[in-house]
Each structure stands twice: as C-alpha cells, then as structure tokens.
C-alpha positions as CSV (number, residue, x, y, z in Angstrom):
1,X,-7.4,36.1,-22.1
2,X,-6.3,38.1,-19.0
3,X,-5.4,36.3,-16.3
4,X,-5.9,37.9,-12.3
5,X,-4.0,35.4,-10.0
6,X,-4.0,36.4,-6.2
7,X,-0.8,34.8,-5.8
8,X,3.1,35.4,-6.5
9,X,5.6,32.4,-6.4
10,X,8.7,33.5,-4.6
11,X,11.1,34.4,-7.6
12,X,8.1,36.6,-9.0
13,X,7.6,38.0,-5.3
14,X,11.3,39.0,-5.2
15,X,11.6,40.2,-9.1
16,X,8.5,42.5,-8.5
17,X,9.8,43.5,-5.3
18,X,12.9,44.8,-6.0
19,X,11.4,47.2,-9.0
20,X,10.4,49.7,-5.9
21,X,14.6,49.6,-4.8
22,X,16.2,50.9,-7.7
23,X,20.1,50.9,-5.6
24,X,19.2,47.2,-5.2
25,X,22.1,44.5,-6.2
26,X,19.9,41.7,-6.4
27,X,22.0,39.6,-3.7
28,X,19.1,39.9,-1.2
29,X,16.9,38.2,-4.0
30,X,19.5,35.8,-4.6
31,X,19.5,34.6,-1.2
32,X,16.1,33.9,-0.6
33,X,15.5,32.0,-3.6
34,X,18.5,29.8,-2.0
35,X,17.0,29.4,0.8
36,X,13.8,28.8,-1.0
37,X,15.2,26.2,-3.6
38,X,16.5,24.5,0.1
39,X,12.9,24.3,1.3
40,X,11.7,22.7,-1.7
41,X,14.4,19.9,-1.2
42,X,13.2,19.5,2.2
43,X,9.7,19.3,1.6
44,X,10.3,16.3,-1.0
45,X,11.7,14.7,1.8
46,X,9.1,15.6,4.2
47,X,6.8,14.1,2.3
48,X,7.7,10.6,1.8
49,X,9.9,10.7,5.4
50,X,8.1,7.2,6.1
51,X,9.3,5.7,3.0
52,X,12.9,7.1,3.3
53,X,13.0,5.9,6.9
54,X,14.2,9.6,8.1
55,X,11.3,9.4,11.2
56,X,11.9,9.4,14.7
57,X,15.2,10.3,16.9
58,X,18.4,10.7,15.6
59,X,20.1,10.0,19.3
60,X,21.3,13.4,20.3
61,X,20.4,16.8,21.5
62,X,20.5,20.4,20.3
63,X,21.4,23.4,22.2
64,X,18.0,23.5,23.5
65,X,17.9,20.7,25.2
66,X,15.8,18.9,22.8
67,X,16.0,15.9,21.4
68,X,16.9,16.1,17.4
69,X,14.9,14.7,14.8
70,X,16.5,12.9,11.7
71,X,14.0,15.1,9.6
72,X,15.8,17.9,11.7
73,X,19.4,16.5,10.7
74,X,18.5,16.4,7.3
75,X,16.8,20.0,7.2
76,X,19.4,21.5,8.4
77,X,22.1,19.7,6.3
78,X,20.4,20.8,3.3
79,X,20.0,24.5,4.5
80,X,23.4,24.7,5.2
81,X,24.6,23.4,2.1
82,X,22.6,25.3,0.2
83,X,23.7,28.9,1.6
84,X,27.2,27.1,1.6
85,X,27.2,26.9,-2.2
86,X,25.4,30.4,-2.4
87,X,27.2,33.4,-3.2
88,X,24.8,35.3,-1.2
89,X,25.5,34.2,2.2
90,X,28.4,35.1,4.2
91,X,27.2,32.6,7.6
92,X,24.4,30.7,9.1
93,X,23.8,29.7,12.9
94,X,21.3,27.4,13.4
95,X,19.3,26.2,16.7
96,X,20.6,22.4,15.2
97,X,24.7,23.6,15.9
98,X,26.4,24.6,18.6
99,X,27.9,27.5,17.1
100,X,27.7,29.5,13.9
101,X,29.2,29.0,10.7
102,X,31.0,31.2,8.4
103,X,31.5,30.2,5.2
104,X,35.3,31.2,3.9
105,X,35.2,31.3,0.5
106,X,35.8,34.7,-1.3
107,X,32.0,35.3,-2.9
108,X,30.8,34.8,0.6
109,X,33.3,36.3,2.9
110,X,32.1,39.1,0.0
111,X,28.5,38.6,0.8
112,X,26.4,41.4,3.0
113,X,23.8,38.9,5.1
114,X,23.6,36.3,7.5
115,X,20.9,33.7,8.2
116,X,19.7,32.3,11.7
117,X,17.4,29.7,11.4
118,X,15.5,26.7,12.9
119,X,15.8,24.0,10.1
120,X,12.8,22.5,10.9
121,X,10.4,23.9,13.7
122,X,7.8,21.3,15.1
123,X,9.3,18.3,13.8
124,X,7.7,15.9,16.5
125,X,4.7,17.3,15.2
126,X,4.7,15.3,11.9
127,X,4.2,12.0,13.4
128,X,0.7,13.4,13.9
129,X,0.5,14.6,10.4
130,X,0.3,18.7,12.2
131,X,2.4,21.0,9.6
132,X,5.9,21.2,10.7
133,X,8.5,24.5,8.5
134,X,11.5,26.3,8.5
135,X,11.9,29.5,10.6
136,X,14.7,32.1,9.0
137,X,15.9,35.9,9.8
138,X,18.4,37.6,7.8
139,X,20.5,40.5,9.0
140,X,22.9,42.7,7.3
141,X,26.4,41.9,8.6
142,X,28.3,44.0,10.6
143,X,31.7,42.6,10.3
144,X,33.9,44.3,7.5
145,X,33.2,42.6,3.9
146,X,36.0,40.7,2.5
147,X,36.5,39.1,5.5
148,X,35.1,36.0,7.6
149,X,31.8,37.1,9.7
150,X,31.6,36.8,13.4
151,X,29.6,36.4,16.5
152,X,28.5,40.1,16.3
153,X,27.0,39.7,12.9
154,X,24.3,36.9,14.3
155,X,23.7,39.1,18.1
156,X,21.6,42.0,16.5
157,X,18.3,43.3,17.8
158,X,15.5,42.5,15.7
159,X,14.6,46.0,14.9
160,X,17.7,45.4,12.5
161,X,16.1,42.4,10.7
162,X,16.2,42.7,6.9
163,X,13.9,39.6,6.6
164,X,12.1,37.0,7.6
165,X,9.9,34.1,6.9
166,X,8.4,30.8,7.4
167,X,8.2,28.3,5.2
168,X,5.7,25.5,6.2
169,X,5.5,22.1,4.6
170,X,2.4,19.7,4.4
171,X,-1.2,20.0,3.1
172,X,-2.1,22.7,5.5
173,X,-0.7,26.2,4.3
174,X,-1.0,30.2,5.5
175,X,0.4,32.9,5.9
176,X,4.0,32.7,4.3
177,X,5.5,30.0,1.9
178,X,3.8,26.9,0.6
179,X,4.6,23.7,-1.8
180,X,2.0,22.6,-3.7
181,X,0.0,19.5,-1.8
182,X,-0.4,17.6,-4.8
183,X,2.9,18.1,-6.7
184,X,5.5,16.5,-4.6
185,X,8.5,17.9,-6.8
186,X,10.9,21.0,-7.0
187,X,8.4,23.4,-8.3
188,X,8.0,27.5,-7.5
189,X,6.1,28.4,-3.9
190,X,2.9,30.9,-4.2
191,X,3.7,33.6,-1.5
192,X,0.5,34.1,1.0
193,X,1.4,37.3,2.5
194,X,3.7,40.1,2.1
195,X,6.6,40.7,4.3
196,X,5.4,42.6,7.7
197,X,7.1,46.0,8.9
198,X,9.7,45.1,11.5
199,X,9.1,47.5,14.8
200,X,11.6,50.2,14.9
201,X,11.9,49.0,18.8
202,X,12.1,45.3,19.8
C-alpha cells in the first residue's frame, strides 16, 4: 500500500532536510529536535495547567515590563534546561531573564549556535482558551568555539538568522509546529510549513 502523507514530523523534516547539505554535521538537526522535545514537555503541561495549578501570576515582572506567568516560568525552565543538557547549544537569552546565558560545559562552549527565545508568547491568552507557543531564532555564534559565548553572539541582524520557528500549543494549529489535540503525551510534531527565506536585508 503506498502511503502519500502531506505532512513531515520534525525529526523527519530535519533528516530529509539535511540530504540537500552534504558538509552538514548534523548539530543544527540536533538542536532543533531539543528544542522540539522541550516543546512537547511544555505542551503536556499546557494542557492540564488547571489541574497542575500552574495558572495565573507568578508575582514578578520580565524585562518587558510584563507581568510573568507561572506557565511562562515553567516554559522557560524547561527550555533552558533542555539546551542546558544539549550538546548543541552553546547559550540562550530569553525575554523571561535578564541576561543571557552561556552554558560552560566543554560540548557546548564547543557548540556553533545560540537560541533567543520567548518561552511562551501569549500566555494570558490561555485563560481564554486562544492558542498561546514558543517563539525561537538561532544564530551562528560569533565568539571563538572552545570558549564561553558572549553578548555579541545574541546582537546579530536578522539577515544572519540560521532559523526560526514557532511552536504553538492547543487545539488550534498553522503554520509551523503542532502537538496532536487528542494525544496529550510526548509524541513527534507534523511540520505545517517549510522554513521561509530570511531577507538578505532586515
């Protein structure tokens, strides 16, 4: 029986991909299916956040201005430790921190990409029930490898973006990343579109 599916979860999205990059090491692969298994852990969590008491203000405020989320705490603690574990990711800065952080251990310090992100964008939305997701970019580092990155690996135009994506949780899905409405556990996440051609000026 053939079988024609429209869709590509993200490890099959990434495999595929990197057939048309034959100097490809695989670590920018590796990354995003860290920050995808991430998403999957925060999407459980999303989904019963009434139940696990994880609603409503977590008494403090971002760099924004805004007033965090618990759901925003707990999406970004599970980002972070995620890429922290990685051996793909050399730092993240996130809207949730005042700074960014580099992780000092030798695979990352080794590692050639770092991740800016917004944990969890629109999470006063999901009192409503509106779809709230994770915003990411990735650059390529600019700080020698082997060493801890800095401040000048996260300040890069966007024209230098490697990637990007959003990830959105909840029963209403497009364009990006989804979880499966009606399996509420850590399973692979069909890919809606194809990554978009980043402007050569931004």
């Amino acid at each position: 029986m053939k079988f024609n599916r429209q869709v590509m979860n993200l490890d099959e999205f990434t495999i595929q991909d990197l057939k048309n990059y034959p100097g490809a090491t695989g670590q920018l692969s590796g990354l995003l299916r860290d920050i995808g298994l991430a998403a999957k852990r925060v999407n459980v969590e999303v989904n019963k956040a009434g139940i696990a008491d994880i609603l409503g203000e977590a008494g403090k405020t971002n760099v924004q201005g805004e007033a965090v989320k618990k759901l925003d705490e707990f999406a970004n603690d599970q980002i972070i430790a995620s890429l922290a574990s990685s051996i793909y990711c050399a730092g993240v800065a996130s809207e949730e921190n005042d700074t960014f952080i580099a992780f000092e251990d030798e695979y990352s310090m080794n590692s050639k990409y770092v991740v800016l992100m917004d944990p969890l964008d629109g999470s006063s939305n999901i009192d409503v029930n509106v779809s709230i997701g994770t915003i990411f970019s990735v650059y390529r580092r600019l700080s020698p490898n082997g060493t801890p990155c800095t401040l000048e690996d996260f300040l890069q135009p966007g024209s230098q973006q490697i990637a990007a994506g959003y990830i959105i949780y909840g029963l209403v899905h497009h364009a990006g990343l989804r979880h499966p409405p009606h399996a509420p556990g850590l399973h692979p996440r069909p890919v809606h579109r194809r990554i978009l051609p980043v402007p050569s000026r931004s």
